[in-house]
MDTraj code that builds the backbone (N, CA, C; nanometers):
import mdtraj as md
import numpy as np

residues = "UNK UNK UNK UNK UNK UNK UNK UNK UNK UNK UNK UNK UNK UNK UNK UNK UNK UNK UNK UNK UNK UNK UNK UNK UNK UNK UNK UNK UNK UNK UNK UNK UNK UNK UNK UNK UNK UNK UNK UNK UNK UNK UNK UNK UNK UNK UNK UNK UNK UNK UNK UNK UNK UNK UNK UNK UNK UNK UNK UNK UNK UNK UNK UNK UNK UNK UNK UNK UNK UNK UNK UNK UNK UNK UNK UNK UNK UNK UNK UNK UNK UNK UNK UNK UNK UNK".split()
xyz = np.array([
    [2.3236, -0.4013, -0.6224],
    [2.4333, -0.4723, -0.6829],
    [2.3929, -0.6159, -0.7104],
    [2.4483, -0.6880, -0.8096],
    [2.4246, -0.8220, -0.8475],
    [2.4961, -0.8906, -0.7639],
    [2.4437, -0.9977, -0.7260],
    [2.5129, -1.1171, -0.6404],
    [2.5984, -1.2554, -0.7418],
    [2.6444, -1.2718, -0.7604],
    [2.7159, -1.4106, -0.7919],
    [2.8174, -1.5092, -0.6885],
    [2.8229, -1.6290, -0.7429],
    [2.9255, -1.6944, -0.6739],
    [3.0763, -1.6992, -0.7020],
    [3.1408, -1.7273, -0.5835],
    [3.3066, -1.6695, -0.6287],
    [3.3420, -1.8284, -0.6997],
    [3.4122, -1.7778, -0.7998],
    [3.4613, -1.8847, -0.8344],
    [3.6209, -1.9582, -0.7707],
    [3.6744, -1.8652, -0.6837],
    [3.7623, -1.9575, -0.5914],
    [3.7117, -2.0841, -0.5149],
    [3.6132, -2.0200, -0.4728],
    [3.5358, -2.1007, -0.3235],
    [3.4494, -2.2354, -0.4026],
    [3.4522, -2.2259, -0.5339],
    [3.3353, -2.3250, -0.5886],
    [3.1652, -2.3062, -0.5656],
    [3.1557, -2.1384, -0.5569],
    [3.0498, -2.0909, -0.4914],
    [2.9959, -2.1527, -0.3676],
    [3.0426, -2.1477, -0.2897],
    [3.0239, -2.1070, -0.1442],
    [3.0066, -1.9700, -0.1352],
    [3.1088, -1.9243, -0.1657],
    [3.1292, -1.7666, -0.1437],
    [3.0622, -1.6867, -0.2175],
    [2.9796, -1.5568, -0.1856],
    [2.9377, -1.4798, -0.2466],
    [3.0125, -1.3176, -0.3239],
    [3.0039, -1.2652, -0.4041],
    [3.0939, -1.1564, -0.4266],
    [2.9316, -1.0628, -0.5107],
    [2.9331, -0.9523, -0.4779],
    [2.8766, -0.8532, -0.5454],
    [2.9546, -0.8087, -0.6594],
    [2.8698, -0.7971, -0.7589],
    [2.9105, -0.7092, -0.8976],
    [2.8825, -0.5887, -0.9319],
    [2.9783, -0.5440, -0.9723],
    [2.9511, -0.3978, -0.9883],
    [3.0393, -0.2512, -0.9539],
    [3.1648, -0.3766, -0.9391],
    [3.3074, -0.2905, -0.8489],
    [3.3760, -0.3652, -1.0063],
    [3.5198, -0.2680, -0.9900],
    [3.6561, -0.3803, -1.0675],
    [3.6936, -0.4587, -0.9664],
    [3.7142, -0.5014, -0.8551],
    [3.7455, -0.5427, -0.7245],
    [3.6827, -0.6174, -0.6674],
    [3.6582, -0.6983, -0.6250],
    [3.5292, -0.7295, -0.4755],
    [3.6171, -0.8430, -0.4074],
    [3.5539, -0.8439, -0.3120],
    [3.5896, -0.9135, -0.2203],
    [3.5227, -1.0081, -0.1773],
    [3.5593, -1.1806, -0.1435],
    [3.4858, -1.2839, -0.1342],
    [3.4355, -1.3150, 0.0143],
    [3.3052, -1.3096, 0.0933],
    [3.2781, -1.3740, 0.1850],
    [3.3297, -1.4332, 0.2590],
    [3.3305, -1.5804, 0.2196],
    [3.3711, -1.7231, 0.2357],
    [3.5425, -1.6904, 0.2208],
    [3.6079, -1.6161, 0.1354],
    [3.7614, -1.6542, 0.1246],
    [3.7801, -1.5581, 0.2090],
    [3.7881, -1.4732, 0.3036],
    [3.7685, -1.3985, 0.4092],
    [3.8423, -1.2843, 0.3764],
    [3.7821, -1.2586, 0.2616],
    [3.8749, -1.1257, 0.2025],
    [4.0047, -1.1521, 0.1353],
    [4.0804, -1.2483, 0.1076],
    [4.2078, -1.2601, 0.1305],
    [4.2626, -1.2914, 0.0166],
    [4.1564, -1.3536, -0.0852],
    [4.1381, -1.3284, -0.2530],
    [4.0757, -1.1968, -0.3041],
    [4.1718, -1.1659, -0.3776],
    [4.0725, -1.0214, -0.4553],
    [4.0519, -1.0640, -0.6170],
    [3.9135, -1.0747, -0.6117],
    [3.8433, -1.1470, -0.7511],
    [3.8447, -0.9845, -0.8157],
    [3.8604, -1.0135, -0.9950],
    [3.8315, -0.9058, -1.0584],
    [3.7731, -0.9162, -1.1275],
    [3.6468, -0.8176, -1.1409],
    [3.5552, -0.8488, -1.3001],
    [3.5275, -0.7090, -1.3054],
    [3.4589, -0.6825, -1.4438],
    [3.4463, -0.5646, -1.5373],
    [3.3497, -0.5396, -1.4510],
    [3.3099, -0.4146, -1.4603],
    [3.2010, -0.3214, -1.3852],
    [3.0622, -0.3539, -1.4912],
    [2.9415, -0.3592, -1.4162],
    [2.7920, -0.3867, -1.4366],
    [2.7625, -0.2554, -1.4314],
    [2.7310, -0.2241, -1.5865],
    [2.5895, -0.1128, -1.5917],
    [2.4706, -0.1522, -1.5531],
    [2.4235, -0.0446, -1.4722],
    [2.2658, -0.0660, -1.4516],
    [2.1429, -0.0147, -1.5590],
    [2.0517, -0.0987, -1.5619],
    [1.9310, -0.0968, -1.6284],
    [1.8545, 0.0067, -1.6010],
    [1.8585, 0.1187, -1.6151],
    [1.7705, 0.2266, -1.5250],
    [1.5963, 0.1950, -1.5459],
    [1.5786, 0.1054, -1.6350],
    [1.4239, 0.1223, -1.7360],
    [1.3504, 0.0953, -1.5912],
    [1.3752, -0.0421, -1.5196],
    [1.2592, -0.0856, -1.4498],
    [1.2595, 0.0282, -1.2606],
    [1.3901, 0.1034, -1.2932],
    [1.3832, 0.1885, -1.2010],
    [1.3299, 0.3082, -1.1712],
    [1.3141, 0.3138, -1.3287],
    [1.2374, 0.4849, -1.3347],
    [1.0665, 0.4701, -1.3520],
    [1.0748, 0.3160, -1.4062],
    [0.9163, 0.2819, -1.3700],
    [0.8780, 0.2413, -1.2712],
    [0.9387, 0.1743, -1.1565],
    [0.8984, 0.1799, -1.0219],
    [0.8542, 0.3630, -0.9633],
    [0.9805, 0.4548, -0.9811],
    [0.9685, 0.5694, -0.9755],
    [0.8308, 0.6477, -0.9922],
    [0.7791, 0.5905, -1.0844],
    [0.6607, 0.6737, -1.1851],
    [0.5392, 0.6270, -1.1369],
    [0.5469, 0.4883, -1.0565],
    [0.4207, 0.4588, -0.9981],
    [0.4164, 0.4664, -0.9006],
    [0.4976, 0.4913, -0.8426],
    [0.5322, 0.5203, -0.6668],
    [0.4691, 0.6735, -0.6847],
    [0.5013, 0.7555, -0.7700],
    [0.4746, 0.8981, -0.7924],
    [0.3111, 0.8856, -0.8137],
    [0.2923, 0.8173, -0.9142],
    [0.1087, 0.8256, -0.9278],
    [0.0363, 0.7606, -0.7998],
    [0.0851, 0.6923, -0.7170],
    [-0.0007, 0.6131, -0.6557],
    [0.0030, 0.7356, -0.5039],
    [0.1257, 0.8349, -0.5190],
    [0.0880, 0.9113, -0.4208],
    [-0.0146, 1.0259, -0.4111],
    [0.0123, 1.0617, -0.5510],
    [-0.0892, 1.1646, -0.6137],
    [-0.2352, 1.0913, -0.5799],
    [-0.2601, 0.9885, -0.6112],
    [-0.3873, 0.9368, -0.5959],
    [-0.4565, 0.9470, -0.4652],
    [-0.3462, 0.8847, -0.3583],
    [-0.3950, 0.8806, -0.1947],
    [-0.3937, 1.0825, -0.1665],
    [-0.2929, 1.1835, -0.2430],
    [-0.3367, 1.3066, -0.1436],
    [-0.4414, 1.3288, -0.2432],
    [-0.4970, 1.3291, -0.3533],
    [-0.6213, 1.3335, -0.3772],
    [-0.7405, 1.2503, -0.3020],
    [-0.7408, 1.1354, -0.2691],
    [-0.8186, 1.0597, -0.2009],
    [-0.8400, 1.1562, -0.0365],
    [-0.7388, 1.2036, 0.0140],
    [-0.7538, 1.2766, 0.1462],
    [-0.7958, 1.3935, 0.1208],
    [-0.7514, 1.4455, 0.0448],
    [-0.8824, 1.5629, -0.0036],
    [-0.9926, 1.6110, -0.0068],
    [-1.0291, 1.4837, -0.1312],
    [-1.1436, 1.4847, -0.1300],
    [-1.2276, 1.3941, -0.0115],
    [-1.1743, 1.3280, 0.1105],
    [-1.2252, 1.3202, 0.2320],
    [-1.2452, 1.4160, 0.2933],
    [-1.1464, 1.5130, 0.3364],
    [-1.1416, 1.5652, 0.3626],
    [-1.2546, 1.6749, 0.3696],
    [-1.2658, 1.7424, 0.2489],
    [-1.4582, 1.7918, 0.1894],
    [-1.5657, 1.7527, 0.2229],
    [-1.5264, 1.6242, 0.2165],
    [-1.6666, 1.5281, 0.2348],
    [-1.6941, 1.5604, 0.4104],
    [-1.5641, 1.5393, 0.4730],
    [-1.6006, 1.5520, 0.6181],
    [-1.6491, 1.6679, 0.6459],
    [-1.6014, 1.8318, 0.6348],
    [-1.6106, 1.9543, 0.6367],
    [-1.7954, 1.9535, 0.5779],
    [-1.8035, 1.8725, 0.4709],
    [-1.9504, 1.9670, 0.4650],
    [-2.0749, 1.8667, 0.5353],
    [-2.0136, 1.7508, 0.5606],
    [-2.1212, 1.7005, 0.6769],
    [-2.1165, 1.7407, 0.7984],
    [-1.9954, 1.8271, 0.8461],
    [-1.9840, 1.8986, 1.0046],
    [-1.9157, 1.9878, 0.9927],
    [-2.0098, 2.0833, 0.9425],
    [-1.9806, 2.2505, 0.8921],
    [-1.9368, 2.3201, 1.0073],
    [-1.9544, 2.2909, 1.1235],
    [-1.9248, 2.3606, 1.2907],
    [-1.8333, 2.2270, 1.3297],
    [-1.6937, 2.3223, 1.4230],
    [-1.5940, 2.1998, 1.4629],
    [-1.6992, 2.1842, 1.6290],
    [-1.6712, 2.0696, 1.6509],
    [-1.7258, 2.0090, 1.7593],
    [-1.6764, 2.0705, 1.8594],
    [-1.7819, 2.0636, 1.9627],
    [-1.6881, 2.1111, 2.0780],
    [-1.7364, 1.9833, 2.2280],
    [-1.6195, 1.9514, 2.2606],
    [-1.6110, 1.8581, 2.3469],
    [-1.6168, 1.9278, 2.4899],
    [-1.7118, 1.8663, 2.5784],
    [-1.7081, 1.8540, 2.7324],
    [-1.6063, 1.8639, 2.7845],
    [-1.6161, 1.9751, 2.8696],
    [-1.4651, 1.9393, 2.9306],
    [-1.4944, 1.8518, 3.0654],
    [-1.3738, 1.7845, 3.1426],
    [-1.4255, 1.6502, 3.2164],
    [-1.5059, 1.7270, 3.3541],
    [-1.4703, 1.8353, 3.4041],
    [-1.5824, 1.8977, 3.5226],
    [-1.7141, 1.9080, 3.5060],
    [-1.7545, 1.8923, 3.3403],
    [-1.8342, 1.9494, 3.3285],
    [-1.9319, 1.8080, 3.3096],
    [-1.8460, 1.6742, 3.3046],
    [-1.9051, 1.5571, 3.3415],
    [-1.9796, 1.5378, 3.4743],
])
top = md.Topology()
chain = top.add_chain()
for i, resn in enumerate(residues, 1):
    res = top.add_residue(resn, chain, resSeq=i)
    for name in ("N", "CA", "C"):
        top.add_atom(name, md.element.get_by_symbol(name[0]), res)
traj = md.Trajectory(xyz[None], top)
């Protein structure tokens, strides 16, 4: 939601946009400010979306192909000492 200042309070007060309604901070609720409802911009949201999406694809490819890399330098899983046998 967008932030602005209330114009009762002389901005002191804060009110979110994005209601017909809101309610002021600072006037302790007790003014009910009205403004038109805020459409949202979806553009820069669906492109955050889209790189959040590629940049995951990238890292489970990156573990992957670690993954391989580890497997064919230690083709046999290890086998650890057990502590008696220290």
């Amino acid at each position: 939601m967008k932030i602005r200042n209330c114009p009762e309070c002389y901005g002191q007060g804060k009110t979110r946009l994005g209601h017909r309604s809101v309610r002021c901070g600072y006037c302790n609720g007790k003014k009910k400010l009205t403004s038109e409802f805020v459409k949202w911009d979806d553009k820069k949201h669906k492109q955050r979306l889209k790189i959040v999406q590629k940049l995951k694809e990238q890292m489970e490819a990156e573990i992957k192909t670690g993954l391989l890399q580890w497997e064919n330098k230690n083709p046999k899983p290890r086998k650890f000492q057990k502590p008696s046998e220290l």
